[in-house]
C-alpha positions in Angstrom: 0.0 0.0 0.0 1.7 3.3 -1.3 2.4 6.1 1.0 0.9 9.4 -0.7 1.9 13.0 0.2 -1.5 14.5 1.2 -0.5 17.5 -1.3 -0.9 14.5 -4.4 -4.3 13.6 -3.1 -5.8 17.1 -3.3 -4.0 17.8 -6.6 -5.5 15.0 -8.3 -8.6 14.9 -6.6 -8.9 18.6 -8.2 -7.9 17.4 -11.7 -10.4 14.4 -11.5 -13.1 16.9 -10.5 -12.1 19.3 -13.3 -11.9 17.0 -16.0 -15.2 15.7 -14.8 -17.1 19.0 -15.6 -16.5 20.9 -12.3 -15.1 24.8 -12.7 -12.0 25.4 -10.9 -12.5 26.5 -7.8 -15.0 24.4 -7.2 -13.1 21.8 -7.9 -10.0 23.3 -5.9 -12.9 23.6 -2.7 -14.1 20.2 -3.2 -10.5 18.5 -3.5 -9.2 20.8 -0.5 -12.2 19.3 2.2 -10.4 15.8 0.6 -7.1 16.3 1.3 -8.2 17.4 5.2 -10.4 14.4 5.6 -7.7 11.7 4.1 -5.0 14.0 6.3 -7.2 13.4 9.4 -8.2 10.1 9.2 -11.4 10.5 7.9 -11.4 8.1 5.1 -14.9 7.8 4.1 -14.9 11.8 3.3 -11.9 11.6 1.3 -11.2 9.6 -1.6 -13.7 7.4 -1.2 -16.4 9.4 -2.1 -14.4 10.9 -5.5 -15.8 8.4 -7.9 -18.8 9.2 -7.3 -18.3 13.1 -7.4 -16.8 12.2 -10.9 -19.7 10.2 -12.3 -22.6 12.8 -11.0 -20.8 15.7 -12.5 -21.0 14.1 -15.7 -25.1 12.3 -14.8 -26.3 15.9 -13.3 -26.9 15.0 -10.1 -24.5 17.3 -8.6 -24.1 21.0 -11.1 -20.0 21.8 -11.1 -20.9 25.1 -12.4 -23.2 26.1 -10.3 -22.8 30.2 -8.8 -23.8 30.2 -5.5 -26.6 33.0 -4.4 -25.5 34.6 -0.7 -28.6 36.7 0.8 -29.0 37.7 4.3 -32.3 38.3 4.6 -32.1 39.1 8.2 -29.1 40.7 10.2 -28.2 37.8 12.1 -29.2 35.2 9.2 -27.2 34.1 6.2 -28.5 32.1 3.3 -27.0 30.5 0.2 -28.5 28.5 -2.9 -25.8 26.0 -3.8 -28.5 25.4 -7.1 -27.8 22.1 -6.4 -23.4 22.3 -6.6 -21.2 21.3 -3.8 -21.8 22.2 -0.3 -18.0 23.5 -0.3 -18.3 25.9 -2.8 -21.7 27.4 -1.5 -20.0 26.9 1.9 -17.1 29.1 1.1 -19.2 31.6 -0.8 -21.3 32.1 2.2 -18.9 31.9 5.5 -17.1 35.8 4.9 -21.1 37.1 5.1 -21.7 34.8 7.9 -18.6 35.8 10.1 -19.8 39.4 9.3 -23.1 38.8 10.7 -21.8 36.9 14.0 -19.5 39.9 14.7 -22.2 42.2 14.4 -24.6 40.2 16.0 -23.1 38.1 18.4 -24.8 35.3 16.3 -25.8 34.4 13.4 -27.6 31.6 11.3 -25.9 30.3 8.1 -28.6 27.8 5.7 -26.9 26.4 3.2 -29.5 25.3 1.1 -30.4 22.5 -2.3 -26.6 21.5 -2.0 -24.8 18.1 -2.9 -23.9 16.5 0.6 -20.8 17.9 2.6 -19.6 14.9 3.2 -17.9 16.0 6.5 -19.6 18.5 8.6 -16.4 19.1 10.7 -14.4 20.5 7.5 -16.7 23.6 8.2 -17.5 24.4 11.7 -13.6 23.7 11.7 -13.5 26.8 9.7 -16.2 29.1 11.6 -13.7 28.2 14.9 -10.6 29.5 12.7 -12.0 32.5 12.2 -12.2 33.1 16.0 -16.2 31.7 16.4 -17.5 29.0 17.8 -19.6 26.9 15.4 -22.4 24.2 15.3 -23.4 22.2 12.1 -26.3 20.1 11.3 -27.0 18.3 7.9 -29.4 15.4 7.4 -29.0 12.8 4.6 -30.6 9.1 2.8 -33.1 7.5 5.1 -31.5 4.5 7.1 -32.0 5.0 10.4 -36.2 3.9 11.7 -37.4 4.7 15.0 -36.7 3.4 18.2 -38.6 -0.1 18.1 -39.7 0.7 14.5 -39.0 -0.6 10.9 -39.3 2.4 8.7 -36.3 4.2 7.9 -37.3 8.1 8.4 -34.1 10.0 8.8 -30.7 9.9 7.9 -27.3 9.4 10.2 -27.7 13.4 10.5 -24.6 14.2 12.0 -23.5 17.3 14.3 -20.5 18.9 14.3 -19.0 21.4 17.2 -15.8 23.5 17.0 -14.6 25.9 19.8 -11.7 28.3 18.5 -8.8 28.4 20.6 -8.4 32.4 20.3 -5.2 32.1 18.4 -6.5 30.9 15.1 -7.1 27.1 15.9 -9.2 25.0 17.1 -9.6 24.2 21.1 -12.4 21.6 20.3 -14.1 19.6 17.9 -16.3 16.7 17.5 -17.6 15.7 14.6 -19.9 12.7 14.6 -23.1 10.3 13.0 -26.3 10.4 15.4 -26.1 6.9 14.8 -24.4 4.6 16.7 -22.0 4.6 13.8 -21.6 6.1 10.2 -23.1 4.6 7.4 -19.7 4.1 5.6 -18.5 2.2 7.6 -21.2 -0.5 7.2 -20.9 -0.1 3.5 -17.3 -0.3 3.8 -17.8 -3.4 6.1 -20.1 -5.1 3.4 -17.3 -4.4 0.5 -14.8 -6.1 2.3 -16.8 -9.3 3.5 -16.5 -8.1 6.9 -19.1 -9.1 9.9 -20.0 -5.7 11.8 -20.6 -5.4 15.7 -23.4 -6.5 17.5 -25.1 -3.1 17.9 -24.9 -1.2 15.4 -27.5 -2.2 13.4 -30.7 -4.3 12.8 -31.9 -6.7 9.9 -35.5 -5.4 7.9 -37.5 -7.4 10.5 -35.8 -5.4 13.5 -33.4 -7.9 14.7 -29.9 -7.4 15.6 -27.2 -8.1 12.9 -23.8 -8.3 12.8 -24.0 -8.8 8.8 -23.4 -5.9 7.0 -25.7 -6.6 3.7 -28.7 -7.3 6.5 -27.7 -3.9 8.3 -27.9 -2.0 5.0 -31.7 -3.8 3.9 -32.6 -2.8 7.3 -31.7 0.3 10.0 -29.0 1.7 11.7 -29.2 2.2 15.2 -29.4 5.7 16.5 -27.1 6.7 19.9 -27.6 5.8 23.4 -29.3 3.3 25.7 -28.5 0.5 23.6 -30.3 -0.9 20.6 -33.2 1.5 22.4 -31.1 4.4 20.8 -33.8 6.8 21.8 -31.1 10.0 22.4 -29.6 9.7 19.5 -33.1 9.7 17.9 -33.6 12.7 19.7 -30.5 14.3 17.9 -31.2 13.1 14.8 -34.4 14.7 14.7 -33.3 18.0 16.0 -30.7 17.8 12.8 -33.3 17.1 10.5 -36.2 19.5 11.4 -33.3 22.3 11.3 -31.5 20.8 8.0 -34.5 20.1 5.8 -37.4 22.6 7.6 -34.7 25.9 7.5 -33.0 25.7 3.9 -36.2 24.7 2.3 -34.3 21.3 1.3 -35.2 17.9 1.2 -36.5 15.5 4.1 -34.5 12.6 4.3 -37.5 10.1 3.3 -37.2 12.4 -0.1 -33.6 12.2 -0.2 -32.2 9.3 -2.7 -29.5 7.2 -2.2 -26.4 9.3 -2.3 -23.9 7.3 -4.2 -26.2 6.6 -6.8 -24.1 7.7 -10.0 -27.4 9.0 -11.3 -30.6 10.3 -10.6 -32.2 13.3 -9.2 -30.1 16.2 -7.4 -29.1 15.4 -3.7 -31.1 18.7 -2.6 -29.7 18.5 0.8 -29.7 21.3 3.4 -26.8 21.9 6.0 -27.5 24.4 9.0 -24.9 26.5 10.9 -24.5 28.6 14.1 -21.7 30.9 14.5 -21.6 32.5 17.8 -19.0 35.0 18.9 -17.3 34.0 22.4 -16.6 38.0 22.7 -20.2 38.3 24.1 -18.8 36.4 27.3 -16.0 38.2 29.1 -15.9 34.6 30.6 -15.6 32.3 27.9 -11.8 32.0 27.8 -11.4 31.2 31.3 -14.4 28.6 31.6 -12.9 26.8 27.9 -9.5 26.7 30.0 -10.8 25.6 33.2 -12.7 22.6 31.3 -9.8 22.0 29.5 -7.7 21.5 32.6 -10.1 19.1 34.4 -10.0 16.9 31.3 -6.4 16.8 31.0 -6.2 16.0 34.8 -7.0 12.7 33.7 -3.8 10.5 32.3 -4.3 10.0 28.9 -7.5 12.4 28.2 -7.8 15.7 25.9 -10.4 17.5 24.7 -12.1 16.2 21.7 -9.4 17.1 18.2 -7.0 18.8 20.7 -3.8 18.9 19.3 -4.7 16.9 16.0 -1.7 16.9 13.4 -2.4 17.0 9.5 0.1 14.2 8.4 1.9 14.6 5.7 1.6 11.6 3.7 -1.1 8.5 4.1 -1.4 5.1 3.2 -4.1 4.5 0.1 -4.7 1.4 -1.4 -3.3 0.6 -4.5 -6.8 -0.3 -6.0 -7.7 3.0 -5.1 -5.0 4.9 -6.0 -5.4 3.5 -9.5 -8.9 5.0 -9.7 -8.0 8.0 -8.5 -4.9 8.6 -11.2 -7.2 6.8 -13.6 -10.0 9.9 -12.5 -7.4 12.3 -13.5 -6.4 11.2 -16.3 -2.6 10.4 -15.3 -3.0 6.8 -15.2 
């Protein structure tokens, strides 16, 4: 398995997007949230996900030259139309107008609205906290995930992402994670591989648990907390999607289609920010350290992507390393 600098990865990711239909700099915003998630870790927001970028850039599904409409139609309330393009170039439109509004109002709302998914909800609030905010991100996505005790898949793994800026520049804190007991990739990831999953995070189309991953994916992931009950995660996931879908005007996840599908209808999905400005508290500093320092009074704890390191280079498998030079057409 090839070690590949992390600078390789984004610049073919950004030819393959290119040469796929996608303008420039959306291409150069899409490839840059894949060179921080392969840096990170976060494989199934990196180059896994670039075939299929590739293949609904030229189907329709996602529009690479779409122009992104910023409004704020309220002082403390940002909006953009990604016209159905990538969530990273609306994203990046939006955030100057955004941090704009949270200065002036001590917080603001950002809707980013009939976008292709973000894929990794982190890449942004990780960017509200660099510019000196604290931010919270919601997104919704495919239905897989039913009720607790039920069958029928309503939402999606709606994930939530937090970032706390450190005051010089970087991040203090960040979490970025599924409402689900786990994230659908890595079941699909599972299945690929012939892999059994563990008991618990999902359950077959009759309800029961599974540890196959083909059963988990005909029937339901299991949402966070209390055990296969997984009623607070529920909770969470619900809260994403009624602000996700019900504030952007985009889809509900039992609207949304499945989102690898090479082709089909747009993805239409909504993501929903809060950028608060920590300024309003003459406190915040000293309460973020004093958390900080109970944490870290435990061997071997840290706050949540303290101290995380971009590496360099990462291992990527050869199979997939052929599809991605193949993508860019330096194969």
């Amino acid at each position: 398995m090839p070690q590949i600098e992390i600078s390789q990865i984004e610049k073919l990711s950004k030819s393959a997007l290119m040469r796929h239909g996608a303008q420039t700099w959306i291409a150069a915003s899409v490839a840059d949230a894949i060179r921080e998630a392969e840096a990170t870790g976060n494989r199934i927001c990196g180059l896994y996900y670039l075939e299929s970028y590739c293949q609904q850039l030229q189907s329709g599904r996602v529009n690479g030259a779409a122009a992104p409409d910023v409004t704020r139609p309220r002082p403390g309330s940002v909006r953009v139309d990604a016209r159905f393009g990538f969530a990273q170039a609306a994203f990046e439109r939006a955030l100057p107008e955004a941090v704009t509004a949270a200065r002036e109002c001590g917080t603001a709302s950002l809707a980013v609205c009939h976008a292709h998914t973000c894929t990794s909800l982190g890449y942004f609030t990780g960017q509200i906290a660099r510019a000196g905010l604290i931010g919270l991100g919601l997104t919704n996505a495919t239905p897989i995930v039913a009720p607790p005790g039920g069958k029928t898949r309503v939402i999606g793994t709606n994930p939530i992402a937090f970032s706390v800026p450190d005051g010089q520049g970087g991040i203090a804190m960040q979490f970025d994670q599924s409402t689900t007991t786990v994230a659908l990739g890595k079941i699909t990831m599972a299945k690929a591989a012939g892999e059994p999953i563990p008991e618990g995070w999902a359950v077959d189309s009759d309800g029961n648990p599974t540890t196959d991953a083909a059963a988990a994916l005909g029937g339901s992931l299991v949402s966070l907390g209390a055990g296969m009950a997984g009623y607070k995660g529920w909770g969470f996931g619900l809260m994403a999607e009624i602000l996700a879908a019900g504030l952007t005007g985009s889809l509900a996840s039992l609207d949304v289609a499945p989102l690898k599908a090479p082709e089909g209808a747009p993805h239409d999905l909504g993501q929903f920010y809060l950028l608060i400005d920590p300024g309003m508290s003459d406190h915040f500093a000293t309460r973020l350290a004093r958390v900080a320092e109970g944490v870290a009074a435990n061997e071997g704890a840290r706050m949540p992507g303290q101290g995380r390191v971009l590496a360099e280079a990462v291992e990527v498998p050869d199979t997939l390393w052929a599809q991605v030079r193949e993508l860019a057409g330096s194969a």
